[in-house]
N, C-alpha and C positions, 0 to 999 in steps of 0.2 A: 504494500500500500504506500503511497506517494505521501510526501510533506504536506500538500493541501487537504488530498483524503482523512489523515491524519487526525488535521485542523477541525476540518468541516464531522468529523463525527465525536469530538469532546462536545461534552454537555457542562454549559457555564452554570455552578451552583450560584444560585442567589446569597449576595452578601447580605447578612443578618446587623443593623444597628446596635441590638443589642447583643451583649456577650450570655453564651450559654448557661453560665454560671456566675452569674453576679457575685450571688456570697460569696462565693470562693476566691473571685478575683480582687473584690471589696477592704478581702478581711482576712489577709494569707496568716498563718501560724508565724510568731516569731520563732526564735532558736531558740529559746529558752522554754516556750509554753512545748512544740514540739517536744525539746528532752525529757519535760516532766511529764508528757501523754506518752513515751516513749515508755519509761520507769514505770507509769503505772500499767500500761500493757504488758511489761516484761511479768510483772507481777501478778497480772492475770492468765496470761499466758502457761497455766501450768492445772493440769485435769484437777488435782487435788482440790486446788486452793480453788480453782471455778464452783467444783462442788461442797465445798464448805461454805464457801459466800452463798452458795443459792442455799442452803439449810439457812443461811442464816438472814436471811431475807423473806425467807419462807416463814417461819416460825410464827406458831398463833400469837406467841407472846413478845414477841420483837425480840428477842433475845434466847441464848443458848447456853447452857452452863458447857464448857467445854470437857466434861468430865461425859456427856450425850452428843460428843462429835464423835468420837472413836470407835463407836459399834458401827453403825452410816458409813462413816467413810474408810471402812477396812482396816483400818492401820493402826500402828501401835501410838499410846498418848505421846511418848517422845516426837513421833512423828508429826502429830495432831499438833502438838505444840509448835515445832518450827515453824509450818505452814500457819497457824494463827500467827505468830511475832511477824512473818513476813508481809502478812495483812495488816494487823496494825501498825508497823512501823510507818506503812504507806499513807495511812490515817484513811483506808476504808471500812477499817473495824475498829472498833473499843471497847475495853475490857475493863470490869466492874469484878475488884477480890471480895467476894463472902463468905466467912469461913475459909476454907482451904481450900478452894475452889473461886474460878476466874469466871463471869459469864458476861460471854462478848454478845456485841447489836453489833448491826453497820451503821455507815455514819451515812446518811441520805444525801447530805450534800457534796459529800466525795463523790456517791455512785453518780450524780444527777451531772456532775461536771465531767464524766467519764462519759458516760449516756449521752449529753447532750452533743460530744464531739463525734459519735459514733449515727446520731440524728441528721 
């Protein structure tokens, strides 16, 4: 097929005034919001600790003694433990000591800032 054939069978897309995605162009992630969505996806990022946060977001009573995470979620408390401290550390859980025993909630406004980047 020849240089004008070519020509003559491209179809010119219409140029759009507005961009596709406003928001996104509007309102790009700094470096720094980026690394800390990065940290806390790393955070999330692990079967465990997704299924510990959903118990613990699930719960009738907003909260979970973490002594009733370790049957659920298989594993031994030392385990049960690390994976709670790496959630709290991130500040999407907090833990309340009663007795000898810790009983964590999530914290809504971490999830909601996590959620709403994923929205």
């Amino acid at each position: 097929m020849g240089e004008s054939a070519k020509a003559k069978s491209r179809v010119a897309l219409p140029v759009l005034d507005d961009a596709c995605c406003p928001a996104v162009l509007m309102s790009p992630l700094s470096e720094t919001r980026a690394e800390a969505l990065a940290r806390d996806f790393a955070v999330l990022a692990d079967p465990v600790r997704l299924r510990l946060l959903s118990l613990l977001t699930s719960a009738p009573a907003g909260e979970v003694c973490v002594c009733d995470l370790v049957e659920p979620l298989g594993r031994t408390q030392p385990t049960v433990s690390h994976h709670v401290k790496i959630l709290a550390d991130a500040g999407l859980i907090v833990g309340e000591k009663r007795g000898r025993w810790v009983w964590y909630r999530p914290v809504p406004e971490r999830l909601a800032e996590v959620r709403r980047f994923l929205d």
